[in-house]
N, C-alpha and C positions, 0 to 999 in steps of 0.2 A: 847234637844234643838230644836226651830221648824226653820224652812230654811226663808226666806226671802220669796221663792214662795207660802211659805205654807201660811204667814202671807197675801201675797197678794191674796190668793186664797179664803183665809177666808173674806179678807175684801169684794171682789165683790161677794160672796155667799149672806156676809151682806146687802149690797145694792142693789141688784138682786132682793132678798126677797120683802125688802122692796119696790121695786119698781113694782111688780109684785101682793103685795096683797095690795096696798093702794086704801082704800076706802074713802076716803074723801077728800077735793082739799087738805086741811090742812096734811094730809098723804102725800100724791102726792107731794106736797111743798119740805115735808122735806124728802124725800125719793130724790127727786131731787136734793137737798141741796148737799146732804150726795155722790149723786154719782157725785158728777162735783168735788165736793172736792176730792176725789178721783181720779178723770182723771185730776186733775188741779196736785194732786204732781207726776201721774204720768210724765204729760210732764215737770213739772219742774225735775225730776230725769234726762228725757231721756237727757233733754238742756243741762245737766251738763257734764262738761269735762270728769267726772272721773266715768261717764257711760260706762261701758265696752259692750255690747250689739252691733250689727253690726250697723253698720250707717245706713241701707237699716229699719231695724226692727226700731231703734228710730224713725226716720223719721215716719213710718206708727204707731207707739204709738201718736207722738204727731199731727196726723194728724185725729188721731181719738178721740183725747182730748178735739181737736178745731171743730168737728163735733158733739159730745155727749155737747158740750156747745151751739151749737149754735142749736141745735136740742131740747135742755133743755128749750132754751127761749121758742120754740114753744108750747111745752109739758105748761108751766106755764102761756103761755098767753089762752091755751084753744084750739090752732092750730093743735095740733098733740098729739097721744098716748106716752106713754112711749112703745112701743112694739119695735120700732128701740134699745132704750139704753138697754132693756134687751135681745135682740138679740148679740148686740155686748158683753156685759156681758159677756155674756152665750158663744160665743165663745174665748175669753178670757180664761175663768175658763178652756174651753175645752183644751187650748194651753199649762196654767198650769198645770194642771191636768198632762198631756202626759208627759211635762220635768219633771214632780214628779216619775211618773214609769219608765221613761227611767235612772234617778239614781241611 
């Protein structure tokens, strides 16, 4: 059976990818697409009551939810790289990662 983090780990590898080899604005789109939906259910999980996670860690998920959306506009109007959303990604995945071996 795979863990919940594992599923989460997989999903930002997916969008990572995706967002780090897109070659066309049409890639870029939906690679952006792909990773707001993403940060969109994570802050809806952290907002929920029956999120067990420290208040301090929700807080800074959905505070990086509301920055990877408002950093996406930029990315889709032509304003800015995707290099900030796979930065945060990428340390994400790192964070993942670590509660996987520390198991």
């Amino acid at each position: 059976m795979r863990s919940a983090q594992s599923n989460e780990y997989d999903a930002f590898v997916k969008v990572t990818t995706a967002l780090k080899t897109a070659e066309t604005p049409a890639q870029t789109a939906r690679a952006v697409y792909d990773n707001r939906t993403l940060w969109g259910l994570l802050a809806a999980d952290v907002a929920g009551d029956g999120n067990q996670l420290p208040p301090t860690l929700r807080a800074r998920i959905f505070y990086l939810s509301e920055f990877t959306n408002a950093h996406s506009r930029k990315v889709l109007a032509g304003e800015a790289t995707s290099d900030a959303l796979v930065d945060i990604n990428t340390a994400i995945m790192a964070g993942l990662r670590e509660q996987r071996s520390a198991a």
